[in-house]
C-alpha positions in Angstrom: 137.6 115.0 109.5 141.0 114.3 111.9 143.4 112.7 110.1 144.5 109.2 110.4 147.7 107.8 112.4 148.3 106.3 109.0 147.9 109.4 106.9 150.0 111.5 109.7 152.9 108.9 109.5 152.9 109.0 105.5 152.7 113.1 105.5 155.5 113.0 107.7 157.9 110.6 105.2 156.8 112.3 102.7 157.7 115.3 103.4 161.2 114.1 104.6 161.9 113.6 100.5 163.7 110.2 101.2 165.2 110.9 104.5 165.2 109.1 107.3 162.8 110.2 110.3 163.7 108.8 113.4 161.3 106.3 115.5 162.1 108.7 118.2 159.8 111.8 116.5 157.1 109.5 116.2 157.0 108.3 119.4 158.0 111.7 121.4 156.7 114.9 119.1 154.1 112.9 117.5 153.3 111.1 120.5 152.5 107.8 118.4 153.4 104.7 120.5 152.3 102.1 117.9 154.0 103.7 115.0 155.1 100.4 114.0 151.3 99.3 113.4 151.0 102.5 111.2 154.1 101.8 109.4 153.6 98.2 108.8 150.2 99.0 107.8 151.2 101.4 105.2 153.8 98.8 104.3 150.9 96.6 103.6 148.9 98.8 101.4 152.3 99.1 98.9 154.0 102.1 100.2 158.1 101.8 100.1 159.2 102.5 103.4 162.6 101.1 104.6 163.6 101.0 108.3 167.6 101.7 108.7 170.1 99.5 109.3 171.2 101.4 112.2 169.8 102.5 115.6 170.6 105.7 117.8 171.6 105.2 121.0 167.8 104.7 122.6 167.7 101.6 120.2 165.0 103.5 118.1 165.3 102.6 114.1 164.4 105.2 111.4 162.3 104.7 108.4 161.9 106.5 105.1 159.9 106.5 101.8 161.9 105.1 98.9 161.0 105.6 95.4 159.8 102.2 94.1 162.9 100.2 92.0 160.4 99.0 89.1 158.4 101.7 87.3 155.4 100.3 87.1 155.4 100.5 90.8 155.9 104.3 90.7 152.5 105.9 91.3 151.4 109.6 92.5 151.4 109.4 96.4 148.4 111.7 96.8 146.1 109.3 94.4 147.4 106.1 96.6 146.0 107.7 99.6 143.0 108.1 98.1 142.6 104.6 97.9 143.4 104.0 101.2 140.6 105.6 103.5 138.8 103.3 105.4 137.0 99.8 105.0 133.8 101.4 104.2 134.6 103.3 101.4 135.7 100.2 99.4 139.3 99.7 100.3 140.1 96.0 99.7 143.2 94.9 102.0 143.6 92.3 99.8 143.6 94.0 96.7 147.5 95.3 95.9 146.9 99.1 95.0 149.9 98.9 92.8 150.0 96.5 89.9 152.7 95.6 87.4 
């Protein structure tokens, strides 16, 4: 099965261990022009991904995975995902993934 725009953004930050990866890789290596969908989307399912302050000089922002500030919040990335597959398989929007 080819893996989601989603599930590539979230490898990608996840693999960057809490650094920033700039819009620019995701737009030009990844070749992802609505990365902002993906990240908002991922935003919306309970991941902790912060855009930067800053901008280069292209205007592009940079994002990153942050560890949750409440514990309870803190779950194992790879079981989230699980969760987060498609519509059919049960995924509720709706329902937060995380709960305190």
């Amino acid at each position: 099965m080819k893996p989601t725009q989603e599930s590539r953004v979230l490898e990608v930050l996840t693999n960057a261990k809490g650094d920033y990866v700039s819009g620019q890789y995701f737009l030009h290596t990844m070749l992802l022009s609505q990365y902002h969908a993906r990240i908002w989307a991922l935003q919306k399912k309970g991941y902790p991904i912060e855009a930067s302050d800053f901008t280069d000089s292209f205007g592009f922002k940079s994002y990153r995975l942050v560890e949750p500030k409440n514990e309870a919040l803190k779950c194992d990335i790879g079981q989230a995902e699980k969760k987060e597959d498609t519509l059919s398989n049960g995924y509720n929007p709706n329902k937060p993934i995380f709960t305190l």
